[in-house]
ZAVO-395353 format. One record per residue: residue in three letters; x, y, z of N, C-alpha, C in turn; residue number from 0. Coordinates in steps of 0.02 Angstrom, whole numbers, plus 50000, padded with zeros to 5 digits. Example, Ala and Ser with C-alpha at 12.3 -4.5 7.8 and 13.67 -1.06 7.14 Angstrom:
2
<atom 'ALA' <50660 49716 50390> <50615 49775 50390> <50660 49835 50390> 0>
<atom 'SER' <50642 49888 50354> <50684 49947 50357> <50645 50002 50394> 1>
This chain:
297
<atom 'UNK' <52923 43513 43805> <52861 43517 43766> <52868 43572 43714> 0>
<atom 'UNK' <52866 43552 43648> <52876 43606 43600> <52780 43656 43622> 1>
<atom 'UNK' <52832 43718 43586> <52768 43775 43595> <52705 43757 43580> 2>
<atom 'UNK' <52703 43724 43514> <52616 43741 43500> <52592 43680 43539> 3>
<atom 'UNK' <52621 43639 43551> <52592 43580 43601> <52545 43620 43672> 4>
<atom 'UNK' <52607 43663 43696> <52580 43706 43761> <52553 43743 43750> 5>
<atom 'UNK' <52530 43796 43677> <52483 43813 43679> <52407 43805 43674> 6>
<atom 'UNK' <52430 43713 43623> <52355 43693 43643> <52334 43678 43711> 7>
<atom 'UNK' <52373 43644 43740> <52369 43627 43817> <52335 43668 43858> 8>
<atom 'UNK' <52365 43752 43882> <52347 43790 43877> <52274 43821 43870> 9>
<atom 'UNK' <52269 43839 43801> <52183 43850 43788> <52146 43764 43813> 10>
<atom 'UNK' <52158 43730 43807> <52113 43672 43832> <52107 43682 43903> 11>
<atom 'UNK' <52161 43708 43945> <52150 43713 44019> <52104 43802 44016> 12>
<atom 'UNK' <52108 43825 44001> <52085 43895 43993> <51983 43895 43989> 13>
<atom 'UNK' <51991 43842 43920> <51911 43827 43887> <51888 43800 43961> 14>
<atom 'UNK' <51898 43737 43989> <51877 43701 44048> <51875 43757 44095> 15>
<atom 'UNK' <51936 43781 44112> <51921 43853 44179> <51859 43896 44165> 16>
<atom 'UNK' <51846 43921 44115> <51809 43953 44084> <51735 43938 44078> 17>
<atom 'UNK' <51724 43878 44064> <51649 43828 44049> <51637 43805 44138> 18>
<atom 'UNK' <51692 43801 44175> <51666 43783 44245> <51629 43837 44274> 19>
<atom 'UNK' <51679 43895 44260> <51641 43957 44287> <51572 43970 44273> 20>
<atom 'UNK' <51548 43966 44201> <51497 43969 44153> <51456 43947 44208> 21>
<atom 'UNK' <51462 43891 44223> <51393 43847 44251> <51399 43852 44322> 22>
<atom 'UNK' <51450 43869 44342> <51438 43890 44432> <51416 43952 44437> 23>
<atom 'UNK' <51417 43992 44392> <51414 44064 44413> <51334 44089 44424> 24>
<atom 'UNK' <51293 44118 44466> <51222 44141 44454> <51202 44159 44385> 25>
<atom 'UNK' <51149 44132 44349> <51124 44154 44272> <51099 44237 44281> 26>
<atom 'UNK' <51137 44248 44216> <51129 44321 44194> <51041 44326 44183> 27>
<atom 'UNK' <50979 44324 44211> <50924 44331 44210> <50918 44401 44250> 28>
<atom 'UNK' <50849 44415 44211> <50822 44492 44245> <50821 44463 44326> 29>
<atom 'UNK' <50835 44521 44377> <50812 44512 44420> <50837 44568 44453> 30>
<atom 'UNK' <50834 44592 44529> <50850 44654 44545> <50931 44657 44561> 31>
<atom 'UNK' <50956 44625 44558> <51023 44616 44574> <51048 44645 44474> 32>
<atom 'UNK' <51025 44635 44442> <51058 44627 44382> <51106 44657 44368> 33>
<atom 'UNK' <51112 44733 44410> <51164 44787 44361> <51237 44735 44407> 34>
<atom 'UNK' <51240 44707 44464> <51284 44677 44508> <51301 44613 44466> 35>
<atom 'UNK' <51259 44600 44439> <51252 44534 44396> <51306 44532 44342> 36>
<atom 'UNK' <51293 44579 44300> <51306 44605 44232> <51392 44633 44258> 37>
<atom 'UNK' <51412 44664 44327> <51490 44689 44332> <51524 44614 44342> 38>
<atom 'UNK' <51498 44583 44383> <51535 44501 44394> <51541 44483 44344> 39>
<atom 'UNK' <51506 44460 44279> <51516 44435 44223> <51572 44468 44193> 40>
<atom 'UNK' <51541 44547 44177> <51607 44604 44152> <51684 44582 44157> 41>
<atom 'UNK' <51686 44576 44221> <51768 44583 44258> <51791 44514 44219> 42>
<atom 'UNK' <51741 44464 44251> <51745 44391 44255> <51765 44352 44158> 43>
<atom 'UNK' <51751 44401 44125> <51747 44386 44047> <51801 44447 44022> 44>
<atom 'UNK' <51845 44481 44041> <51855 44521 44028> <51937 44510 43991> 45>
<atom 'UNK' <51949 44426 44016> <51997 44396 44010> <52057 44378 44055> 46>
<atom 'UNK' <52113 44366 44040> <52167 44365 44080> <52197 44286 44063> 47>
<atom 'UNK' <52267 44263 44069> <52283 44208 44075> <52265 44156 44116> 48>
<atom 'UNK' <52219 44157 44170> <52183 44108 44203> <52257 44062 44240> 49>
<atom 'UNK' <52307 44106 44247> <52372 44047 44262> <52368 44017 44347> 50>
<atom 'UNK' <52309 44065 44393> <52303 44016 44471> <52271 43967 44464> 51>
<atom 'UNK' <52217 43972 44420> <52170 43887 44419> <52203 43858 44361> 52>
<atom 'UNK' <52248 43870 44328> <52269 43817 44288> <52324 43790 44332> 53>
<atom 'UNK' <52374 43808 44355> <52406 43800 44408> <52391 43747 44468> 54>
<atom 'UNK' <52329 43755 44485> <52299 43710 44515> <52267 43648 44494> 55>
<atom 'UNK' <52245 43639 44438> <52214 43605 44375> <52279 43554 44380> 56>
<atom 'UNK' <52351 43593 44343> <52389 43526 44336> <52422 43501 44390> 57>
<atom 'UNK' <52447 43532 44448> <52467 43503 44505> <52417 43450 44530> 58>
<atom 'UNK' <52342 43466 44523> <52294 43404 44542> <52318 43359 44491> 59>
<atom 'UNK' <52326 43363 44421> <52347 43286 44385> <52406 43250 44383> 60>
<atom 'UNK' <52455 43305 44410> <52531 43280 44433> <52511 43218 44512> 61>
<atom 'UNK' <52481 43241 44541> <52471 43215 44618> <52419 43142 44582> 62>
<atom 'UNK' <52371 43160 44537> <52341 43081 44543> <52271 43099 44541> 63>
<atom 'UNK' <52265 43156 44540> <52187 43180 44547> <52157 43198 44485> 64>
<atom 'UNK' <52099 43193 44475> <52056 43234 44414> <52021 43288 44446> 65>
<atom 'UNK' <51990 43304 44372> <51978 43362 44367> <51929 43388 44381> 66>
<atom 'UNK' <51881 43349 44403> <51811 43361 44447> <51815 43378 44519> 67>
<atom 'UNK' <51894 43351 44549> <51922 43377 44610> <51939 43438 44620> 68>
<atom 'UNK' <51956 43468 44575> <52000 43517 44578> <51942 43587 44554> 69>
<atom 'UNK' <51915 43568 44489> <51911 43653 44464> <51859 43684 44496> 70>
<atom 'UNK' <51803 43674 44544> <51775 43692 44570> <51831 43764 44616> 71>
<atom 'UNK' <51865 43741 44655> <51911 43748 44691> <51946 43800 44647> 72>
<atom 'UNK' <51973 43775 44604> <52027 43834 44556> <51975 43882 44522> 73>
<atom 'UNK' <51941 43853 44497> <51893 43914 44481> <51867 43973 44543> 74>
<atom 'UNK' <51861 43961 44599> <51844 43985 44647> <51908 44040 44684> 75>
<atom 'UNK' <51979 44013 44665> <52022 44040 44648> <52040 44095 44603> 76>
<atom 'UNK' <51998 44101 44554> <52013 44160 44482> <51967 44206 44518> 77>
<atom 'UNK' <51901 44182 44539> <51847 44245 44567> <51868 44272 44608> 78>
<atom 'UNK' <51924 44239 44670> <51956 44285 44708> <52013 44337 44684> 79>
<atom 'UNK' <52028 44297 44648> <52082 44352 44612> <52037 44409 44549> 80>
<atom 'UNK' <51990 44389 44523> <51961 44441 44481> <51935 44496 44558> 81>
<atom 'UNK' <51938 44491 44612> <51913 44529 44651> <51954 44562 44669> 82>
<atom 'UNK' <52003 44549 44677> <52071 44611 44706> <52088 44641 44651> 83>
<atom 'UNK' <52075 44626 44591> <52096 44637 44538> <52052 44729 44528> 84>
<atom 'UNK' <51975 44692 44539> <51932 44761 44553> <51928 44795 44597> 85>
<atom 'UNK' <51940 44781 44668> <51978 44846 44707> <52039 44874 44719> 86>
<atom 'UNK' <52082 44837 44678> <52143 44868 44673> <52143 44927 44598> 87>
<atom 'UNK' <52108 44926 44583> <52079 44968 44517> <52047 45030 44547> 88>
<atom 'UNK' <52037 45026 44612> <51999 45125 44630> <52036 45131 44646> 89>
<atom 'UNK' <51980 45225 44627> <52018 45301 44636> <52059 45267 44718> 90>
<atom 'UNK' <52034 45244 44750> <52057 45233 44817> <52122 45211 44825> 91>
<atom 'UNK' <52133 45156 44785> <52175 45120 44772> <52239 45134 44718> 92>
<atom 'UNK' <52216 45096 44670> <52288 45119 44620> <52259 45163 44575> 93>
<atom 'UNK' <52188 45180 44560> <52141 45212 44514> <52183 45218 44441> 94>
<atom 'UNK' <52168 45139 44415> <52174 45136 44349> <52118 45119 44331> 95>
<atom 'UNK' <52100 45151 44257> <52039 45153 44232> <52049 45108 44188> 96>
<atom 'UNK' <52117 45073 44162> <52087 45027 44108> <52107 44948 44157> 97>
<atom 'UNK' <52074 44879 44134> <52111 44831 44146> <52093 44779 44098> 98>
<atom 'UNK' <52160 44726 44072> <52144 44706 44023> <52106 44729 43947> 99>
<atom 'UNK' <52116 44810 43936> <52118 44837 43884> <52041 44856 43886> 100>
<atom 'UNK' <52006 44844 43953> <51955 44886 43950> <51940 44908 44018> 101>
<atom 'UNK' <51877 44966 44006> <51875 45017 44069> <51854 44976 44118> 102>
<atom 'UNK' <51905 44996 44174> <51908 44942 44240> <51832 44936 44257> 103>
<atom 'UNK' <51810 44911 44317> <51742 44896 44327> <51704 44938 44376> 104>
<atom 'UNK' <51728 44994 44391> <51713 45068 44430> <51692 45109 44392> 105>
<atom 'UNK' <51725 45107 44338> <51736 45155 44284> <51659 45136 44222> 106>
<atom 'UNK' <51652 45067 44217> <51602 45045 44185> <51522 45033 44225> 107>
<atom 'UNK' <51532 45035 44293> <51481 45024 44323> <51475 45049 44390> 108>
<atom 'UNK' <51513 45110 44403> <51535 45145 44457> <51547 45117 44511> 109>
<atom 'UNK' <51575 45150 44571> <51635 45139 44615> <51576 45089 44659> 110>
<atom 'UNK' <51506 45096 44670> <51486 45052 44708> <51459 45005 44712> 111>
<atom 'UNK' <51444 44988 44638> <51435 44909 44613> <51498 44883 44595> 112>
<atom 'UNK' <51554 44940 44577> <51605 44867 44572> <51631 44870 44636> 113>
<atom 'UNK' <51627 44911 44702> <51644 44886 44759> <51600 44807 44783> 114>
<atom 'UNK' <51523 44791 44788> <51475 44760 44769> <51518 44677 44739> 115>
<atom 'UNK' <51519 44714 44685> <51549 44659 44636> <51601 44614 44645> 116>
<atom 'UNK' <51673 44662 44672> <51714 44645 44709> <51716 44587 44787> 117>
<atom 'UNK' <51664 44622 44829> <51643 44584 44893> <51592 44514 44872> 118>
<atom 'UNK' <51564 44513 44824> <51537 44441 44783> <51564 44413 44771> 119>
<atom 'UNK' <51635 44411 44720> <51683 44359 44702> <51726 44358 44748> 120>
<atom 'UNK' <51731 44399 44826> <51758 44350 44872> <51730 44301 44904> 121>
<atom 'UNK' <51647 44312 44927> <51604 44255 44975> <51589 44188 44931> 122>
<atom 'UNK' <51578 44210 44836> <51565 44142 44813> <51600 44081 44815> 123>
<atom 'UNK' <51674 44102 44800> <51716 44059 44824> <51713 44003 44867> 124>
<atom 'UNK' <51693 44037 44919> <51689 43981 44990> <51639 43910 44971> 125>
<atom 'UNK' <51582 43950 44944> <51529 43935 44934> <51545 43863 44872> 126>
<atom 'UNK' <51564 43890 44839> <51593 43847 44767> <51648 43778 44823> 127>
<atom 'UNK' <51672 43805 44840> <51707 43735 44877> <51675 43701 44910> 128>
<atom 'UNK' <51652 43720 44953> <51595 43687 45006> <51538 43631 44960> 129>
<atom 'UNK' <51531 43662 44943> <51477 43636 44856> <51501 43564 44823> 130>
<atom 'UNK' <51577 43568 44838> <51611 43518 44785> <51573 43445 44815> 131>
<atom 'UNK' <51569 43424 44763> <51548 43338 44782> <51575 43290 44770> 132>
<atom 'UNK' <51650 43298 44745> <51695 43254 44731> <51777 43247 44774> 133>
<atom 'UNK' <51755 43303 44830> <51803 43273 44888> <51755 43274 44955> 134>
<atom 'UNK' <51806 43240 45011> <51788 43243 45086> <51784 43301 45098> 135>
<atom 'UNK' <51752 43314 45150> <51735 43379 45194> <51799 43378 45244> 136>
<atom 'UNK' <51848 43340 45235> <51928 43365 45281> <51950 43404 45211> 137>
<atom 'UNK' <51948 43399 45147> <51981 43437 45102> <51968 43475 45071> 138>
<atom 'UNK' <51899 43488 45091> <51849 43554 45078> <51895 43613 45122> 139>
<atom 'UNK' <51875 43584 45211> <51905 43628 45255> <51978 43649 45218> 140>
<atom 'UNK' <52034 43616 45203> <52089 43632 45197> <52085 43675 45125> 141>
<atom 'UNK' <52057 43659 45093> <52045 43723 45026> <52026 43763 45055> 142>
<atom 'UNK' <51958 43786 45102> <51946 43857 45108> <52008 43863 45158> 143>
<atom 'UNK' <52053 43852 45200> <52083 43875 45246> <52153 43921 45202> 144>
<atom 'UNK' <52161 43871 45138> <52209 43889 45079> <52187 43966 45059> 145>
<atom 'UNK' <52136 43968 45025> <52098 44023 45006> <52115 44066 45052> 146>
<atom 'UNK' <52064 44060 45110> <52066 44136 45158> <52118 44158 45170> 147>
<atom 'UNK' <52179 44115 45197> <52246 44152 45227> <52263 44171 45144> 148>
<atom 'UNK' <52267 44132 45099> <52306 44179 45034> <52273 44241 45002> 149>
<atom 'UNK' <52224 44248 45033> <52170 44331 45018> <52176 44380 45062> 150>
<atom 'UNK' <52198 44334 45114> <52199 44391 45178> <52247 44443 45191> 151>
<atom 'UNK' <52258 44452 45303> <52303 44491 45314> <52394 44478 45273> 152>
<atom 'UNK' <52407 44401 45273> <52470 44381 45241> <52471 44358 45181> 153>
<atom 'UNK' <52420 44392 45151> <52410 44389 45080> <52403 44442 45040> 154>
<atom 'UNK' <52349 44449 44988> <52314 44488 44940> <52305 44549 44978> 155>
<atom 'UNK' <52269 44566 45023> <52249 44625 45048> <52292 44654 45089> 156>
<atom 'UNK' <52344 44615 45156> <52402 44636 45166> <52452 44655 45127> 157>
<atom 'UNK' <52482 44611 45081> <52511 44643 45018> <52486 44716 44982> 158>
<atom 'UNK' <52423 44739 44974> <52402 44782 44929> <52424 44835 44989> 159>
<atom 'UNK' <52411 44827 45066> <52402 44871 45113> <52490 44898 45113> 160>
<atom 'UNK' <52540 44865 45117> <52618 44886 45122> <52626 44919 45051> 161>
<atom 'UNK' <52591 44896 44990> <52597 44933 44921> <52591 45000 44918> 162>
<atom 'UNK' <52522 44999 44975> <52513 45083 44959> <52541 45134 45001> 163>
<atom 'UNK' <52571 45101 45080> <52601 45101 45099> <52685 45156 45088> 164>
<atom 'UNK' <52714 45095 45047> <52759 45109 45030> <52765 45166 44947> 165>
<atom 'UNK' <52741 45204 44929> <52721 45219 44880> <52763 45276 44900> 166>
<atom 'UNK' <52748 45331 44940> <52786 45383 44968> <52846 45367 44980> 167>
<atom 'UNK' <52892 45288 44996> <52942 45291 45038> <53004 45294 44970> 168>
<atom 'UNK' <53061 45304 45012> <53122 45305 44956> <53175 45270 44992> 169>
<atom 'UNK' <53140 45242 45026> <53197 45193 45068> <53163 45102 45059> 170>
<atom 'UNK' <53141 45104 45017> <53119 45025 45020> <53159 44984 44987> 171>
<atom 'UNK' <53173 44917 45048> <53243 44906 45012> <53208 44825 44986> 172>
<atom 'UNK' <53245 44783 44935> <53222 44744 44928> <53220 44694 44945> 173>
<atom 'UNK' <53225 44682 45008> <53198 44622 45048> <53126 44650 45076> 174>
<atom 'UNK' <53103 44709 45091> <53055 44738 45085> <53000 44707 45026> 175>
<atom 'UNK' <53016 44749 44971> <52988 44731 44918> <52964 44668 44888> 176>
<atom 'UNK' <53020 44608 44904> <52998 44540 44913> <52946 44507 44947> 177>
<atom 'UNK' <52941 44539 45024> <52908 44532 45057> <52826 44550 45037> 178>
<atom 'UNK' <52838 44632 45039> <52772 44607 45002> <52731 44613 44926> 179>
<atom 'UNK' <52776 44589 44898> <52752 44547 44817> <52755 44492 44857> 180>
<atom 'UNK' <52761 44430 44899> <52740 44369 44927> <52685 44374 44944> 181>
<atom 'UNK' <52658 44425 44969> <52596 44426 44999> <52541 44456 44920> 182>
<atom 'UNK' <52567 44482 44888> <52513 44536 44849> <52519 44488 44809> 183>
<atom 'UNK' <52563 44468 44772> <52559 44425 44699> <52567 44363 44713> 184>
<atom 'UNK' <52617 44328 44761> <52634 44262 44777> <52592 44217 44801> 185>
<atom 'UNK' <52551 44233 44847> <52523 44212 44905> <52474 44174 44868> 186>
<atom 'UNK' <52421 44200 44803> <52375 44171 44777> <52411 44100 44736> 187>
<atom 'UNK' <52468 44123 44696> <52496 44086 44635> <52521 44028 44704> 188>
<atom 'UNK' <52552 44032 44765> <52560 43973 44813> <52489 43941 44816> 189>
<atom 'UNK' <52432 43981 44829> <52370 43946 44841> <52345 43886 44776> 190>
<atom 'UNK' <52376 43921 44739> <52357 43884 44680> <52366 43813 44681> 191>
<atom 'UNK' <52446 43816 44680> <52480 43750 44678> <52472 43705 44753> 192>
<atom 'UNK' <52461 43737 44797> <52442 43693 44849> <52380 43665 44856> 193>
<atom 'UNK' <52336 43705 44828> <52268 43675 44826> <52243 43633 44779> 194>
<atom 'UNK' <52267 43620 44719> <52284 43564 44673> <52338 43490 44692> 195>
<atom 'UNK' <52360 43509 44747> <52381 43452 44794> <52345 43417 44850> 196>
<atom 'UNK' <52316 43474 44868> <52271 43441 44922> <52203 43427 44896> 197>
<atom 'UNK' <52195 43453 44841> <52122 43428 44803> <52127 43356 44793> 198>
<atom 'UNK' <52194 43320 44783> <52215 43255 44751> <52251 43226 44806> 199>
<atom 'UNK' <52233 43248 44841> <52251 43198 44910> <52336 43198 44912> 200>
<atom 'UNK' <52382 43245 44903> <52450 43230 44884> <52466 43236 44976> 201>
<atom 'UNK' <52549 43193 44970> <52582 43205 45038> <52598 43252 45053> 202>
<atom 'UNK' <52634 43270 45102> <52659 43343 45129> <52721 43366 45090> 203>
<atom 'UNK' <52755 43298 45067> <52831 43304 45026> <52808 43348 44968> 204>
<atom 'UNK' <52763 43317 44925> <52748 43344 44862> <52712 43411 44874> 205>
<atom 'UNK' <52658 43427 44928> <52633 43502 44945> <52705 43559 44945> 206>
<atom 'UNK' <52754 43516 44993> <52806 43564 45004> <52850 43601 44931> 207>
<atom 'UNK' <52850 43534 44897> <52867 43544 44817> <52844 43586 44797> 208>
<atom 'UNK' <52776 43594 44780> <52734 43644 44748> <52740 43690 44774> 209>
<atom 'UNK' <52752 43723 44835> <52739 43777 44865> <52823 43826 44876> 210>
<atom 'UNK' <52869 43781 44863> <52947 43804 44859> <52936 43815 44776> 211>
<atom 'UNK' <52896 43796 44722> <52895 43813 44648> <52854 43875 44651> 212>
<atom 'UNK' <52798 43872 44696> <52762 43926 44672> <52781 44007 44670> 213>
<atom 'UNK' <52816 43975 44768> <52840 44057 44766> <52898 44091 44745> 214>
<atom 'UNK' <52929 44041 44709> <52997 44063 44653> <52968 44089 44579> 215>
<atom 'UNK' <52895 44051 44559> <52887 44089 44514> <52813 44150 44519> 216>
<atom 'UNK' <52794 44146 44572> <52759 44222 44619> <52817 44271 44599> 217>
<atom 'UNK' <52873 44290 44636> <52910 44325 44621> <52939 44322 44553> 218>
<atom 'UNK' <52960 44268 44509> <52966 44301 44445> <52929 44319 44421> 219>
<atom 'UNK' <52858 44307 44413> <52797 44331 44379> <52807 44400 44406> 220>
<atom 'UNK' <52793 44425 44458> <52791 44532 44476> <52847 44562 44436> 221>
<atom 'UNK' <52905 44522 44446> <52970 44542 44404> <52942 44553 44347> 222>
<atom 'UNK' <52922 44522 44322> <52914 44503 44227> <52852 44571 44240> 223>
<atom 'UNK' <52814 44579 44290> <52779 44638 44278> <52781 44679 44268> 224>
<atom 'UNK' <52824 44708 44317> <52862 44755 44328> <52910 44792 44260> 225>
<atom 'UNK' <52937 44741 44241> <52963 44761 44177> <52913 44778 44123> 226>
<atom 'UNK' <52862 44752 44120> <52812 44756 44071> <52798 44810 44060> 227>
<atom 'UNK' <52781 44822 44133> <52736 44903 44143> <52803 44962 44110> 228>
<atom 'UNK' <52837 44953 44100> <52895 45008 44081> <52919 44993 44015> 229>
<atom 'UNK' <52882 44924 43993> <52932 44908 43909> <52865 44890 43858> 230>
<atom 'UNK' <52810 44862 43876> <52775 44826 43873> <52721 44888 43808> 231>
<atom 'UNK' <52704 44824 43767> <52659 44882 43688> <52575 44901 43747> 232>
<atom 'UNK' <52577 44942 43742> <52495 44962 43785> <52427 44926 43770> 233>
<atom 'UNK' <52427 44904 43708> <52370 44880 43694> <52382 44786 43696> 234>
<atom 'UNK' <52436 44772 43676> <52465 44698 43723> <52436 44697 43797> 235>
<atom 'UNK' <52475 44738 43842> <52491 44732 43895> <52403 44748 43929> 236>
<atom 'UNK' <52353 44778 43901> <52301 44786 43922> <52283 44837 43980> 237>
<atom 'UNK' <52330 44872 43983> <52327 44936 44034> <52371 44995 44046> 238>
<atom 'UNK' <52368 45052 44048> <52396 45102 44038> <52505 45067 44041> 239>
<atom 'UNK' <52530 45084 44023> <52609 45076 44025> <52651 45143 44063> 240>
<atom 'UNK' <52682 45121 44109> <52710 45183 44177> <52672 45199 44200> 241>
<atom 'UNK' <52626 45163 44210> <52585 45171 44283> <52617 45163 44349> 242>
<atom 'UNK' <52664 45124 44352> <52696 45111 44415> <52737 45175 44416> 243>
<atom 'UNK' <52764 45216 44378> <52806 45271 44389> <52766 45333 44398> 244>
<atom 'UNK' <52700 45340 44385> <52657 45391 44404> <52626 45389 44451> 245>
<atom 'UNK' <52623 45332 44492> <52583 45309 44551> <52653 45302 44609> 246>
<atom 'UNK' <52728 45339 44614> <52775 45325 44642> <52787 45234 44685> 247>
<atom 'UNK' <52765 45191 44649> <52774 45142 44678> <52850 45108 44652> 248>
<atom 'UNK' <52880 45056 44706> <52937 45039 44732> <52922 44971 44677> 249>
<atom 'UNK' <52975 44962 44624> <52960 44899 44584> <53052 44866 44600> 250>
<atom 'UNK' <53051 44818 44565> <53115 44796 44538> <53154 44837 44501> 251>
<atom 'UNK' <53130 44863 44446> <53145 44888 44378> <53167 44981 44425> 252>
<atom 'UNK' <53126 44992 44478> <53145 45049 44506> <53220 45048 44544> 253>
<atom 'UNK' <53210 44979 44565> <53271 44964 44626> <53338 44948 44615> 254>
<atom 'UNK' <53320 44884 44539> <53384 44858 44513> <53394 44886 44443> 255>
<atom 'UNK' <53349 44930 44410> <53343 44929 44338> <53337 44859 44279> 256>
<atom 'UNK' <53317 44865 44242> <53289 44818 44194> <53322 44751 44182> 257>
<atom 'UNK' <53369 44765 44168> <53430 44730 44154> <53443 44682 44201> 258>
<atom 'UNK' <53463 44711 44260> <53458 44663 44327> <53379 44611 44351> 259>
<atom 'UNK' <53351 44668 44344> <53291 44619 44356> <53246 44574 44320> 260>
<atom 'UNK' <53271 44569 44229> <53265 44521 44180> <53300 44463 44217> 261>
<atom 'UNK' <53360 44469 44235> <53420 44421 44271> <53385 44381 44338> 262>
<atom 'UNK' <53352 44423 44372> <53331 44386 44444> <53270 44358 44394> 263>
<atom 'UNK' <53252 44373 44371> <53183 44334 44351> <53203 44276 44298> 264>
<atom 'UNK' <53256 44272 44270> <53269 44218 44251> <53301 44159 44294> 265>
<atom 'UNK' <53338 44165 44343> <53363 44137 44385> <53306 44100 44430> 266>
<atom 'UNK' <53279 44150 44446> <53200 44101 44485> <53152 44078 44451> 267>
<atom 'UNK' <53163 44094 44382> <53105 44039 44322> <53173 43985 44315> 268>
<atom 'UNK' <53224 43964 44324> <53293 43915 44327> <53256 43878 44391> 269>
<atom 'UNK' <53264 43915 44446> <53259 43861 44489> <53183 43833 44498> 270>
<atom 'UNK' <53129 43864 44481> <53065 43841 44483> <53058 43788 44441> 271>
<atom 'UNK' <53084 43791 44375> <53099 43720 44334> <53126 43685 44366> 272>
<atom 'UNK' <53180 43712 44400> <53217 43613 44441> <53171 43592 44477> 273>
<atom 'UNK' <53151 43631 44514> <53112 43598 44554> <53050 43548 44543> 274>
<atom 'UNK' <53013 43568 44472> <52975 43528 44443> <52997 43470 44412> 275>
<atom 'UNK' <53060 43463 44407> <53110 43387 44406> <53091 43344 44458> 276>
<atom 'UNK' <53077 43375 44518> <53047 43307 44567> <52981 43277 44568> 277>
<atom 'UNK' <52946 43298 44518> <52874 43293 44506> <52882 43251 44441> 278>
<atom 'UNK' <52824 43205 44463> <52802 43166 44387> <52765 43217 44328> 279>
<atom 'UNK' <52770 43185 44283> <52741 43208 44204> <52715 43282 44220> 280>
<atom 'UNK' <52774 43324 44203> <52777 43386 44237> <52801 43442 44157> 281>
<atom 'UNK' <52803 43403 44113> <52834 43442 44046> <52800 43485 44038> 282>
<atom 'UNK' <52723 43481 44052> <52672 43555 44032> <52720 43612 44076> 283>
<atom 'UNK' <52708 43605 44128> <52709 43659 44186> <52793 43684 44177> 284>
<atom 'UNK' <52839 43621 44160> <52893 43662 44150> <52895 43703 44080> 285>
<atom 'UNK' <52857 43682 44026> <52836 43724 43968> <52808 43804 43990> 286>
<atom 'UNK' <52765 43781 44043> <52709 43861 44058> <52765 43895 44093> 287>
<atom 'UNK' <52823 43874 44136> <52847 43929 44171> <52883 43956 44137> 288>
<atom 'UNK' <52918 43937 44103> <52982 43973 44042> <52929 44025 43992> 289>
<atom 'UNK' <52868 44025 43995> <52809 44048 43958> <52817 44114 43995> 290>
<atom 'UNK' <52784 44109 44060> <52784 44167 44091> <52846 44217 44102> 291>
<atom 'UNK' <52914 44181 44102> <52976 44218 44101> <52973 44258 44015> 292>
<atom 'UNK' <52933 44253 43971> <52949 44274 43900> <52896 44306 43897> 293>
<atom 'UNK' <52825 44299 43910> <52770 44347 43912> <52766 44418 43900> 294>
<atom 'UNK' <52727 44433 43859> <52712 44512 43833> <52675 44530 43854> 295>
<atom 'UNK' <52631 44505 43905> <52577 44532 43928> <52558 44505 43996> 296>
């Protein structure tokens, strides 16, 4: 797929992610909740590539499914991830004050509405699936079951927990490190693609497909981060640059240096493309992953 094809593609999957949210989300009206109101929107508008619910978006049209199946679900997906996104942003945590090129959501609406804020875009989620009216209630269950374990202890929050973890250590070796970027970064981008399979009713062959692609390009995506955070223009990249070297955390770029770990991340954006060879009308997605291996931001 030549570029500007995928970039319209792209913003067309982005606009739809975007307009679903619009209309699922509680209306910005006065009410006593508002200042809680006003940080969800914040975070939630604040941008980002939207690449777990798009992810999920086209694996549902690879499998046979539309799109009334799915974005409920993938959208419900970005709110979980705009939520780790905001507690991985405190003083507690990694205490960065900017994200996506503006002041994180602690920083704009202090530490206990965007704690607040944070614990909202995990429960709506559920809620948003459950809601859907365009699958069975067997594939409701199996989306939220997707969700929770990829947020959870072997996920998002386990991952963040070995991050900080390991921050002090000087012995982390990288099968370590793999381990948990699977859980911190992988775990959602797997949720993605599996849950755009099971939104569309796919077999176990093709789930397994998606989920051997995802977490080859889970780990190149942290790679490609990783490097970012150390090469990357600041106002591109949307958040302070060597942050990972002031916060002593254990990256690629710490372990193998740059060079090497451009290399592993091309190698697993190589095999994540083959793998999308066993999938029908798959040219977008092999377009988007070679995307993310080149990304500036």
């Amino acid at each position: 797929m030549m570029q500007d094809a995928m970039n319209v593609r792209m913003q067309a999957d982005i606009k739809l992610i975007e307009d679903t949210m619009s209309a699922l989300l509680p209306p910005r009206t006065d009410c006593a909740q508002r200042k809680l109101v006003d940080a969800i929107y914040y975070s939630l508008e604040a941008g980002g590539k939207r690449i777990r619910p798009m992810l999920a978006v086209e694996f549902c049209r690879i499998c046979g499914g539309t799109d009334d199946m799915v974005l409920p679900a993938a959208c419900a997906l970005e709110l979980y991830h705009t939520s780790t996104l905001i507690h991985d942003d405190l003083p507690e945590m990694d205490n960065d004050v900017l994200r996506r090129g503006k002041p994180s959501c602690h920083i704009a609406y202090g530490t206990a509405t965007a704690l607040l804020a944070g614990d909202t875009l995990m429960m709506l989620p559920f809620a948003w699936i459950a809601n859907t009216e365009t699958i069975d209630d067997t594939r409701k269950i199996a989306l939220v079951r997707e969700l929770a374990e990829a947020g959870g202890l072997y996920g998002a929050c386990g991952g963040q927990q070995i991050d900080l973890q390991n921050e002090n250590r000087t012995d982390v070796t990288a099968e370590e490190l793999e381990e948990m970027y699977s859980y911190k970064t992988g775990a959602l981008l797997v949720a993605g693609c599996r849950m755009g399979c099971i939104a569309a009713g796919a077999d176990e062959t093709t789930i397994a497909i998606a989920e051997s692609y995802a977490k080859k390009i889970g780990l190149a995506f942290q790679i490609v981060d990783d490097i970012l955070d150390v090469t990357a223009d600041e106002k591109a990249l949307g958040k302070p640059v060597g942050s990972d070297v002031e916060q002593n955390k254990n990256t690629f770029v710490s372990l193998y240096g740059i060079e090497q770990a451009k290399e592993k991340a091309r190698l697993l954006t190589e095999e994540a493309v083959s793998l999308l060879s066993k999938l029908p009308d798959s040219e977008f997605l092999r377009a988007l992953t070679e995307f993310l291996l080149t990304r500036q931001f």
